[in-house]
N, C-alpha and C positions, 0 to 999 in steps of 0.2 A: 504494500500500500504506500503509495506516495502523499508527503504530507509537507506542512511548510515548518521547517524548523525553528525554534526559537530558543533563550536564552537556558533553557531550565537543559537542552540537550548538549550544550556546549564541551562537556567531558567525552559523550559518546562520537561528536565532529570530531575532536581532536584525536581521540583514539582510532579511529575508520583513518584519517588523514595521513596520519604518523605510521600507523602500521602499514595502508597502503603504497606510502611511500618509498620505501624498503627496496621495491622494484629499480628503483632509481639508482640505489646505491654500487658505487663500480659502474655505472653506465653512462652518465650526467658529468662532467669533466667534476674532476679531485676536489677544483677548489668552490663550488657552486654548492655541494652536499655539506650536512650537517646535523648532529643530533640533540636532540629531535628534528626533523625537517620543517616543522613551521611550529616553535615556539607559540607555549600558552599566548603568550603581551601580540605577539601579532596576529593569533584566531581573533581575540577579541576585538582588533583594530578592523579585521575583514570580517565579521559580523555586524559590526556597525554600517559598514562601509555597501554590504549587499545581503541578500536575502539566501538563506540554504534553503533545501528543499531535500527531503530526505526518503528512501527506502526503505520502510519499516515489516520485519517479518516475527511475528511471533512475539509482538514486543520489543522489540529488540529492531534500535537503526543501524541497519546494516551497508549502506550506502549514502553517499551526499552530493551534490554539485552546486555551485552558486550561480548564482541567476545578479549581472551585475546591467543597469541600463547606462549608459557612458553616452551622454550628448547622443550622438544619431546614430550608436547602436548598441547593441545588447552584447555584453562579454557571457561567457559559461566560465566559470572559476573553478579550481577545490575540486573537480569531479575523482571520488577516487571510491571503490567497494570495499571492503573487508577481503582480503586473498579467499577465504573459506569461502568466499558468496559468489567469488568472480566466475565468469564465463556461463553466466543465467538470462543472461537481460535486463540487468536491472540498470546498468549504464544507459543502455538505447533508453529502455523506461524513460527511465530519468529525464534524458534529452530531449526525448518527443513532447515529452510534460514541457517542458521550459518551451522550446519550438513554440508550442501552444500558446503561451505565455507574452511572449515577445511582442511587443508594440511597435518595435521598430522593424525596417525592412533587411535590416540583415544582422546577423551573427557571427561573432568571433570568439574565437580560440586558442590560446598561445597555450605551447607546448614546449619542455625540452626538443631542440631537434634531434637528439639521441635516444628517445623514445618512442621507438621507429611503433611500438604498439598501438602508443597512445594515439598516435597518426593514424596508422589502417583504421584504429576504432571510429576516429571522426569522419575519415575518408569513405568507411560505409554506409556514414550516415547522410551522404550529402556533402560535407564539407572539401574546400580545396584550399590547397597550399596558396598563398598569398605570395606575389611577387615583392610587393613591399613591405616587406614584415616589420624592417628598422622602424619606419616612419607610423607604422601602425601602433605596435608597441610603444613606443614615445609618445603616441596622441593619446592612445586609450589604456595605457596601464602605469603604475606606478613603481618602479622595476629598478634595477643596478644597472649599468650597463652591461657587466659582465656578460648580465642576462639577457640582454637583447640579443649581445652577440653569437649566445650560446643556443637562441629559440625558435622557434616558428610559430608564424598564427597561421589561422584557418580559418576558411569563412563560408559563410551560407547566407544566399541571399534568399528572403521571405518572398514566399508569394502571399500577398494581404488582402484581403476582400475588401472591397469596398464601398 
């Protein structure tokens, strides 16, 4: 069941986050990793900053992705399952729900570019690699550069009723 997250699930985000992050480790250049991969002081910074949206099975949230609107378009953040839960559907889930969601005409996604995974996964759902990622990242995210240099977005353009 997909639900909107809020303050009271905050241990469970960072727990799905931290552990799904693990993936990354040895994959993502040496100096970009680190443990925990997104310290407590910065969950709470990006809970403020956008909305989660969660996975819940049995009680229990077992996925997350953030749903962020940035001027004239909509970022996807934080997406990340529990390893135990991975390879269900509950990513696409998740995505399709936010898709739904989106006000704006298109969607982005920035990714390690060394997470050649996380890429196929967006890539099945529609999303393509962006020629200008530097200049995208610099407008719509709040990043090191380290990280621009080391990432890719992805994007998807809405088709909106009108």
């Amino acid at each position: 069941m997909i639900r909107t997250c809020g303050p009271e699930d905050f241990e469970a985000i960072y727990r799905i986050i931290n552990e799904a992050a693990q993936a990354y480790k040895g994959v993502i250049p040496a100096d970009c990793w680190h443990e925990p991969y997104m310290p407590r002081d910065e969950l709470r910074a990006e809970m403020e900053r956008m909305t989660f949206f969660g996975w819940e099975e049995d009680g229990e949230l077992v996925g997350v992705m953030g749903f962020q609107p940035v001027k004239d378009v909509t970022l996807i953040r934080h997406a990340y399952v529990l390893p135990e839960h991975q390879r269900r559907g509950i990513g696409g889930k998740l995505l399709t729900h936010l898709k739904g969601l989106a006000t704006t005409s298109r969607l982005l996604v920035g990714t390690w570019a060394d997470a050649t995974w996380a890429i196929r996964f967006y890539e099945r759902h529609g999303f393509r690699l962006e020629p200008n990622k530097d200049d995208l990242l610099r407008t719509y995210w709040d990043i090191p550069e380290r990280q621009i240099e080391t990432s890719v977005v992805l994007g998807l353009e809405l088709q909106k009723e009108s």
